[in-house]
C-alpha positions in Angstrom: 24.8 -49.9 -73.0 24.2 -47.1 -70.4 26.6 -46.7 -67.7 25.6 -47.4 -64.2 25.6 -43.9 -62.0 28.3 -43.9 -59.9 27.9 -44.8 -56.3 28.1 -41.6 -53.4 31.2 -41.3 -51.8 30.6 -42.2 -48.3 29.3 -39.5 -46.0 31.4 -37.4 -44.4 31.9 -37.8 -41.0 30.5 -34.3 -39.3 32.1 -33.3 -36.0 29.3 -30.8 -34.8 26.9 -33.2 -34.4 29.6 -35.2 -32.7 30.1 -32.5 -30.1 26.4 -32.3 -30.0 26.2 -35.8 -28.7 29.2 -35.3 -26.6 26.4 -32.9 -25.1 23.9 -35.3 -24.6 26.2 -38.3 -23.2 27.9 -36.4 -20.5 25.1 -35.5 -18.8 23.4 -39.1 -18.8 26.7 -40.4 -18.0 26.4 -38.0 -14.9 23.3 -38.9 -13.8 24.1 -42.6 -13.4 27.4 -42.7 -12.2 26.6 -39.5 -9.2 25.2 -41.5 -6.7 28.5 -44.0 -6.9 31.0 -42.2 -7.2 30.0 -40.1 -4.0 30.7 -42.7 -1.2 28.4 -41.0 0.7 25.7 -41.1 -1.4 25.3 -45.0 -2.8 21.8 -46.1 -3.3 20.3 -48.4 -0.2 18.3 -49.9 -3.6 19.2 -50.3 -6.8 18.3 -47.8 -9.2 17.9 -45.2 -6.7 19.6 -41.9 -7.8 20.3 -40.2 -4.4 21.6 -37.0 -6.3 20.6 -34.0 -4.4 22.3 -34.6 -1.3 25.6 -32.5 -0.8 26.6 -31.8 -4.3 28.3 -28.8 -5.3 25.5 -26.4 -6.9 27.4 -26.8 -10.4 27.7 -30.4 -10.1 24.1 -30.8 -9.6 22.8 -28.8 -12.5 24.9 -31.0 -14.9 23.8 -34.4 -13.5 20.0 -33.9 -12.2 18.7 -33.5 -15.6 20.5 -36.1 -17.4 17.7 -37.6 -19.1 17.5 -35.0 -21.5 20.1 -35.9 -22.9 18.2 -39.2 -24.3 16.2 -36.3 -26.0 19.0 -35.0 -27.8 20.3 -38.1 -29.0 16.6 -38.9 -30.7 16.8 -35.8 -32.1 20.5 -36.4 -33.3 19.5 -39.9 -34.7 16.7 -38.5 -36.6 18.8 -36.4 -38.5 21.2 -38.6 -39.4 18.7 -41.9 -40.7 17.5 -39.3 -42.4 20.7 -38.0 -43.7 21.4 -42.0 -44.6 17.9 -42.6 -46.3 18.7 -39.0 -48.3 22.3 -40.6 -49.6 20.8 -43.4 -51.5 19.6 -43.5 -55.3 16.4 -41.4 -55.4 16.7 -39.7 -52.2 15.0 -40.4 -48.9 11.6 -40.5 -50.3 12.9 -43.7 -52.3 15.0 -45.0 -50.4 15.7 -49.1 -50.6 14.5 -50.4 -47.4 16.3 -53.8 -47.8 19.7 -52.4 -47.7 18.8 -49.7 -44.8 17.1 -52.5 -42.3 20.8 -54.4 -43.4 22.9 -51.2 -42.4 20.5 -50.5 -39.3 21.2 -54.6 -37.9 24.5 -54.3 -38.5 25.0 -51.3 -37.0 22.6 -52.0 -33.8 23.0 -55.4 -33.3 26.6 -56.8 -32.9 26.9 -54.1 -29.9 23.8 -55.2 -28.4 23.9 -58.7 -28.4 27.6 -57.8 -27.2 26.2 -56.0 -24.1 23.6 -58.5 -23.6 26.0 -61.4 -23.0 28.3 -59.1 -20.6 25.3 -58.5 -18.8 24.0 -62.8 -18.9 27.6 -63.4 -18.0 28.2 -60.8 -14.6 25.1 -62.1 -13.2 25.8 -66.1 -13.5 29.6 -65.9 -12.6 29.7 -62.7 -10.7 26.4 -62.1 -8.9 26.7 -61.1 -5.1 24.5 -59.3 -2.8 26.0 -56.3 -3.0 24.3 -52.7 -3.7 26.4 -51.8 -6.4 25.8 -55.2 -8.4 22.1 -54.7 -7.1 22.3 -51.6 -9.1 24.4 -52.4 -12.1 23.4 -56.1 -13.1 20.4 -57.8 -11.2 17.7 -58.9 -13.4 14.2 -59.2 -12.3 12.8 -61.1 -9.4 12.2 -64.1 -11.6 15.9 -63.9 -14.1 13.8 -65.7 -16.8 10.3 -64.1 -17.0 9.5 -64.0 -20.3 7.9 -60.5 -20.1 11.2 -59.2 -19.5 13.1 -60.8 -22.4 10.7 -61.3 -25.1 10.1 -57.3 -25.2 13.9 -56.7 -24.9 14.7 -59.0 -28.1 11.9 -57.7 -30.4 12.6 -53.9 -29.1 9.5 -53.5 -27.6 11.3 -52.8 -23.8 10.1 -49.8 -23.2 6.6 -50.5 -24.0 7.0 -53.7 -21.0 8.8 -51.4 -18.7 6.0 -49.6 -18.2 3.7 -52.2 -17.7 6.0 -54.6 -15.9 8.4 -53.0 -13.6 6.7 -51.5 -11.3 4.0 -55.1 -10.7 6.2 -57.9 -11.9 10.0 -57.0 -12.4 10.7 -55.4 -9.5 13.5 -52.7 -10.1 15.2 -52.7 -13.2 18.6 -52.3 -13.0 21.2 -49.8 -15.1 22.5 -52.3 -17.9 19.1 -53.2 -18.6 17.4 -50.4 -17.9 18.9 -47.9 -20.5 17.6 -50.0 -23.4 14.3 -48.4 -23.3 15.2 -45.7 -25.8 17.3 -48.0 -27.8 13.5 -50.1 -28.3 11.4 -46.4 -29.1 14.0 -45.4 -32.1 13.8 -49.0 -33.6 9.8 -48.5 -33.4 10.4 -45.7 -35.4 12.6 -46.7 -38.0 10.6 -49.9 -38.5 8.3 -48.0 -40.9 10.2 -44.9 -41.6 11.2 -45.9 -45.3 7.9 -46.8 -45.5 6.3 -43.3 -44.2 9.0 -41.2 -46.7 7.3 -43.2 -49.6 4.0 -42.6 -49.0 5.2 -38.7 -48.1 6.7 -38.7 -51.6 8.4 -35.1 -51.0 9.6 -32.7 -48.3 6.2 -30.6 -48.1 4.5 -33.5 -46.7 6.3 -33.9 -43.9 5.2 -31.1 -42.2 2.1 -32.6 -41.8 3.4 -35.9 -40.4 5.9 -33.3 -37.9 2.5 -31.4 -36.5 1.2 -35.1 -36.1 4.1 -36.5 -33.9 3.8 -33.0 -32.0 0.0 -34.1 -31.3 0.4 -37.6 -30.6 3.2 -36.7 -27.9 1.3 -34.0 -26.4 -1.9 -36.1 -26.3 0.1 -39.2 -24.8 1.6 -36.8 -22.2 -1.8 -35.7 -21.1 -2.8 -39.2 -20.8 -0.1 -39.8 -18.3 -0.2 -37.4 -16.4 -4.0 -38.3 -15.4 -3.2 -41.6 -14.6 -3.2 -42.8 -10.9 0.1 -43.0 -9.3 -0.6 -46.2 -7.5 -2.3 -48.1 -10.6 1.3 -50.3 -10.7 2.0 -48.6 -14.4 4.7 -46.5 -15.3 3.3 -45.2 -19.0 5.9 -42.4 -19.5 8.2 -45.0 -21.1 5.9 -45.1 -24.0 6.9 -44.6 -27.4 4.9 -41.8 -28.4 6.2 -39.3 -26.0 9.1 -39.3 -27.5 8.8 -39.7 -31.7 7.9 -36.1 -31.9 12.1 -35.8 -31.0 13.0 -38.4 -33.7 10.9 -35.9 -36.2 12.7 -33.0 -35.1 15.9 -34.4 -36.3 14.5 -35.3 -39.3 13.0 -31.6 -40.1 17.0 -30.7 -39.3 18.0 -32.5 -41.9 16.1 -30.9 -44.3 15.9 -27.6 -42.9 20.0 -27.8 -43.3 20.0 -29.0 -46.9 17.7 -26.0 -48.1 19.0 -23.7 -45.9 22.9 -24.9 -45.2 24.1 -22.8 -49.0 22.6 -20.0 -47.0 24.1 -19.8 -43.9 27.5 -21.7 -45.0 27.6 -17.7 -46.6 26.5 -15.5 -43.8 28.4 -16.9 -40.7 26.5 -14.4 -38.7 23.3 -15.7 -39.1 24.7 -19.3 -38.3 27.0 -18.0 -35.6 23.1 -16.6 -34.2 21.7 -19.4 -34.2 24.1 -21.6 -32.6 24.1 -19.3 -29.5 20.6 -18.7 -29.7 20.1 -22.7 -29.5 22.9 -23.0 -26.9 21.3 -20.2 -24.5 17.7 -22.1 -25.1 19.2 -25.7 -24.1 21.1 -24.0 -21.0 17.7 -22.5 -19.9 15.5 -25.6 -20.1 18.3 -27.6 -18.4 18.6 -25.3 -15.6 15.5 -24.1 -15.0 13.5 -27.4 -14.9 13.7 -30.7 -13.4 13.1 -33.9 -14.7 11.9 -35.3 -11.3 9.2 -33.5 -12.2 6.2 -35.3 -14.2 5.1 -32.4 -15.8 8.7 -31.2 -16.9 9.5 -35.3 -17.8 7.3 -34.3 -21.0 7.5 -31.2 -22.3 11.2 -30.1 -21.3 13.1 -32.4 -23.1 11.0 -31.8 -26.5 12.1 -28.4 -25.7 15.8 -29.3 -25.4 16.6 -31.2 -28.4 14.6 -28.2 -30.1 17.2 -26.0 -28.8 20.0 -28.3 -29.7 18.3 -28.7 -33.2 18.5 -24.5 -33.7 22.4 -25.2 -32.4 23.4 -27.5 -34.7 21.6 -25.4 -37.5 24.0 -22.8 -37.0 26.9 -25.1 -36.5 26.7 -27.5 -39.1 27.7 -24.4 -41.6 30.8 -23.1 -39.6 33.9 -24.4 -40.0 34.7 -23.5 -36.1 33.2 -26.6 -35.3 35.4 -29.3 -37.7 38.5 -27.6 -36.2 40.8 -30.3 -34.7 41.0 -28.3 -31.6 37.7 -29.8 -30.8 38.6 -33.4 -31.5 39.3 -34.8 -28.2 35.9 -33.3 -27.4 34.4 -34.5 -30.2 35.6 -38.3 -28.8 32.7 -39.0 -26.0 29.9 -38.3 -28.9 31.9 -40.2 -31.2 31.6 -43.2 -29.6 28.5 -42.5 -27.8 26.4 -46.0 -29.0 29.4 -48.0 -27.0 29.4 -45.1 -24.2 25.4 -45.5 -23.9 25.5 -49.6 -23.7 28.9 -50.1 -22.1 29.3 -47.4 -19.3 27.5 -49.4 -16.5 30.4 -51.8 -16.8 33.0 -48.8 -16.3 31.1 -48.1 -12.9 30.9 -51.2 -12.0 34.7 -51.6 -12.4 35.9 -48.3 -11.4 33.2 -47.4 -7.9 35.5 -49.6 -5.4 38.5 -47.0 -6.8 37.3 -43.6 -7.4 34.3 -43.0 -5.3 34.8 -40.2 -2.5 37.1 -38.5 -4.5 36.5 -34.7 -5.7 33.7 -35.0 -8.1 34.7 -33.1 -11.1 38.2 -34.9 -11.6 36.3 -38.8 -10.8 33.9 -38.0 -13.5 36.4 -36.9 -16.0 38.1 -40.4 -15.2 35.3 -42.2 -15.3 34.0 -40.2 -19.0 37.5 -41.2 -20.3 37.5 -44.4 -18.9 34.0 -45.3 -20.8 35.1 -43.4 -23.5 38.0 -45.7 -24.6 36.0 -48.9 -23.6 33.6 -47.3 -26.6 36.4 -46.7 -28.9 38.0 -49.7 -28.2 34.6 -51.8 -29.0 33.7 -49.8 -31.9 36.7 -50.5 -33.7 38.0 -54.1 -32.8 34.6 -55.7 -32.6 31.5 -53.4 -34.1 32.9 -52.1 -37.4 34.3 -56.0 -38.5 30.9 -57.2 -36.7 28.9 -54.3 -38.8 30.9 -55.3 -42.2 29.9 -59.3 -41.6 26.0 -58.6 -41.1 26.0 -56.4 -44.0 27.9 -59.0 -46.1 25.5 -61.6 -44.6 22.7 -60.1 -45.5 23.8 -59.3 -49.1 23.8 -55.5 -48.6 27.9 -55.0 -47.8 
């Protein structure tokens, strides 16, 4: 009787790419909580971001382009589906899609229903009138328009956002509003097995990469010659932003033909971490999401940069050293940081704002930061374990 091969041993957990994310979640984490936690500076409506008014030069840099940071995490999450498809028996190219839809629910759904239900619950036994709850919690001007739900259950948000909030919802407010990106990576992985088996091997994909590249230039030129008074707000749409997700699946397997490599010439790795460092710096800096134009083809041009980074990184053992640990934490737990941090503001405004800027955000990031440990451990891992035992796939 032949023996059964023996399962992988789980992955190991890789601390670069946590410090990568820490990257990406500071700066979103920035951008929301600015306009709060600078007294003089709250929104007169919610999800105004009044950040350019009297912040310190440095300050400003780190918060006003925030967003890319939500390019970076695409990227990140590309790399490591991939990384999880690659781990099962035949590779990613054969990869089982029952049990990777079972790890992906478990995974994505206990925290989300979670944050839903935080969100139901502040506005039926906590709603007032102020700005800050304006801000943080209010749902749309009718609470149970099916436009706004239906999308947000079946991951299609992003897809309403843009055709709903600016004619029918009214603002959207920052627990809601985040889940866009959370909706265009589920479109994604919906038929990514899928897309890998019909590939059949890594040469193939560069074909499909050079079509995501087309499909989000082409969708970005079709925004931008859109009206600005039509009542639509396309640039929330999907295929602006896959291209990303595709970058961090060429990572993946750029690293696993090329990590033997540079894991033996840390120069060459040490090269292209800086190289991808100074690249991200430069985009960040020198454009401005504000900006339609830069709204598109920055961030692309950021997670690249972060992509070259982690490149480099992922084959030095600088990065896994447990000095970097406590930095390593924010990008750890960046799913709960993401979902949960509009709670922290919520919470924390009436206390911190007015203080110096630099020393209130590193309150507020530690602040979110344990609320994200603290969810992932008590409630998402057990909650992960019992969807994947319900669905069969433990």
């Amino acid at each position: 009787m032949r023996a059964r091969p023996a399962p992988k041993a789980p992955a190991k957990n890789l601390q670069a790419v946590d410090l990568a994310r820490t990257l990406a979640i500071l700066p979103v984490l920035a951008l929301h909580a600015t306009p709060w936690l600078l007294a003089q500076n709250q929104p007169t409506t919610p999800w105004s971001m009044a950040h350019d008014q009297g912040l310190p030069e440095l300050w400003d840099h780190l918060q006003r382009n925030g967003a890319y940071g939500v390019s970076v995490f695409f990227l990140i999450s590309g790399f490591l589906i991939t990384r999880i498809l690659d781990r099962e028996k035949g590779g990613a190219f054969k990869a089982g899609w029952r049990k990777f839809y079972a790890h992906r629910a478990g995974r994505i759904l206990p925290l989300l229903a979670l944050d839903m239900l935080v969100g139901l619950a502040f506005w039926l036994f906590w709603r007032d009138d102020s700005k800050l709850f304006k801000c943080c919690f209010h749902l749309p001007q009718r609470p149970a328009d099916p436009t706004f739900w239906v999308p947000l259950l079946f991951f299609a948000f992003n897809w309403a956002r843009a055709y709903f909030s600016l004619n029918r919802w009214g603002d959207i407010s920052l627990h809601w509003g985040v889940l866009w990106s959370l909706a265009v990576e589920e479109q994604f992985y919906l038929f990514y097995p899928w897309i890998l088996r019909v590939l059949k091997r890594p040469r193939n994909l560069v074909l499909f990469f050079l079509g995501l590249l087309l499909a989000a230039g082409l969708w970005g030129w079709f925004v931008m010659k859109q009206p600005l008074d039509n009542g639509l707000d396309w640039k929330w749409g999907s295929f602006g932003y896959f291209d990303q997700i595709g970058m961090g699946m060429g990572l993946y397997f750029l690293q696993k033909q090329a990590g033997a490599w540079l894991s033996h010439r840390p120069w060459a790795a040490w090269g292209l971490t800086l190289l991808g460092l100074a690249g991200f710096g430069f985009v960040y800096g020198e454009t401005s999401s504000a900006d339609l134009t830069d709204f598109f083809f920055a961030p692309p041009l950021a997670a690249a940069s972060i992509g070259v980074a982690l490149l480099g990184a992922l084959n030095l053992s600088f990065f896994e050293s447990r000095f970097f640990w406590v930095f390593s934490l924010p990008g750890k737990y960046s799913y709960g940081n993401y979902l949960l941090h509009t709670t922290v503001i919520y919470f924390l405004t009436p206390r911190l704002a007015g203080g110096n800027i630099y020393l209130v955000f590193l309150i507020f990031a530690s602040a979110s930061t344990a609320v994200a440990a603290l969810s992932f451990h008590a409630f998402e891992v057990p909650a992960n374990r019992w969807v994947r035992r319900l669905l069969k796939c433990a």
